[in-house]
C-alpha positions as CSV (number, residue, x, y, z in Angstrom):
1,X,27.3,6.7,23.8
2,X,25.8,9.6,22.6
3,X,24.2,10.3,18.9
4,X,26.4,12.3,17.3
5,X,24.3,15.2,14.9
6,X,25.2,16.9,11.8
7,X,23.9,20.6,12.0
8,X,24.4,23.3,9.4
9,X,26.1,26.8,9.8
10,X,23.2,28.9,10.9
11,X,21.6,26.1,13.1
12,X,25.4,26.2,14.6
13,X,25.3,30.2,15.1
14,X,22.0,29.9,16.7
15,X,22.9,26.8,19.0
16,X,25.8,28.8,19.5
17,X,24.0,32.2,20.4
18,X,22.2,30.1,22.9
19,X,25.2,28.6,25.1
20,X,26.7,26.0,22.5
21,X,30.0,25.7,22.9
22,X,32.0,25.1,19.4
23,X,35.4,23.1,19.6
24,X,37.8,23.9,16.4
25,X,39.4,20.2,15.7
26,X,42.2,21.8,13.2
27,X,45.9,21.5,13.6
28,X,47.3,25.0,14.5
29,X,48.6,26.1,11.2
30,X,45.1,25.9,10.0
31,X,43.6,28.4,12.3
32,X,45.4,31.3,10.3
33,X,43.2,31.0,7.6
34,X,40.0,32.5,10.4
35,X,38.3,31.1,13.2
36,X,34.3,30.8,14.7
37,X,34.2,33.7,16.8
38,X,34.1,32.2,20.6
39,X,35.5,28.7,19.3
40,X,37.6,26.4,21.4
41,X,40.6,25.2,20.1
42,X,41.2,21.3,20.5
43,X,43.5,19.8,18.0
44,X,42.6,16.2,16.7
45,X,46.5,15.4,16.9
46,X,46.1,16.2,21.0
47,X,42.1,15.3,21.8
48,X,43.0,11.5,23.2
49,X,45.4,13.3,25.6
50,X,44.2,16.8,25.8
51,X,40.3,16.2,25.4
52,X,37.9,19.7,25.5
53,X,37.0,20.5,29.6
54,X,33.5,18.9,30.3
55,X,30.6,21.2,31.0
56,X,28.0,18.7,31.6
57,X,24.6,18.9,29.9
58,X,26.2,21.9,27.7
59,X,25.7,21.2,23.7
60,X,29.0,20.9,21.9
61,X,29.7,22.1,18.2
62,X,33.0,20.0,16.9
63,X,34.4,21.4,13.3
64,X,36.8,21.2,11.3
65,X,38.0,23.3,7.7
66,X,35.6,21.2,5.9
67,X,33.7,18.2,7.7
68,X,35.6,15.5,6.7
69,X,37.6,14.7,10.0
70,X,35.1,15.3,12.0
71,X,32.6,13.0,10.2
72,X,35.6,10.8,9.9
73,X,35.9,10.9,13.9
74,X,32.5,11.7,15.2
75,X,32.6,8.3,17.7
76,X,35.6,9.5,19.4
77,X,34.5,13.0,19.3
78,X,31.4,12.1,21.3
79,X,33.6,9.5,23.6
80,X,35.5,12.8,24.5
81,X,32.3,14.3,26.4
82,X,30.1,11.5,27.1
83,X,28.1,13.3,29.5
84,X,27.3,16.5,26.5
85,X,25.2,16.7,23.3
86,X,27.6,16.3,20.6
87,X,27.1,17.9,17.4
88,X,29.3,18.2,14.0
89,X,29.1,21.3,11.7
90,X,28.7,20.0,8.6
91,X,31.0,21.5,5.9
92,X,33.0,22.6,8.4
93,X,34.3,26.2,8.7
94,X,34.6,26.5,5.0
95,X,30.4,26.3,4.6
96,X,30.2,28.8,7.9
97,X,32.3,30.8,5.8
98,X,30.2,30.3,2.7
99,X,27.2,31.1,4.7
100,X,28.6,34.4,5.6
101,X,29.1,33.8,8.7
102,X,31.8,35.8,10.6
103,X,35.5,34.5,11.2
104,X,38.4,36.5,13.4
105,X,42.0,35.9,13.5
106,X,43.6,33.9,16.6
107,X,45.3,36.0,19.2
């Protein structure tokens, strides 16, 4: 299994600027309150049965609103896309936000 990495905001934008693809693990409801421009969204609640598509050898960015679930989950997150780099934003969007980093609304 993969080692799962804790990155900050800005090493996320950068990874992201570069092909990184970021995967949003909130509930729904959550997403109202902003979302990483470009992120995926993959609810925890559905990820067993609904995992993020595989794009093999492409770097993957999971969050959350503060890091705590996806600390709390990083094994499984990485079981999810054995065959990617698997990364965790730590402090979740709340520290992207803190960094001033941008956020959009969902469609």
């Amino acid at each position: 299994m993969n080692q799962v990495k804790e990155i900050t905001p800005k090493e996320a934008a950068e990874m992201a600027r570069a092909g990184a693809r970021i995967v949003d693990i909130r509930e729904a409801a959550e997403l109202r309150a902003g979302m990483i421009p470009g992120a995926e969204h993959a609810p925890l609640s559905l990820i067993g049965i609904k995992p993020p598509r595989s794009e093999p050898g492409r770097a993957v960015i999971f969050h959350c609103k503060s890091g705590g679930r996806t600390g709390m989950n990083a094994a499984a997150l990485a079981r999810t896309l054995p065959d990617c780099e698997v990364y965790l934003l730590r402090g979740g969007v709340d520290a992207w936000r803190a960094a001033g980093l941008p956020l959009i609304q969902p469609a």
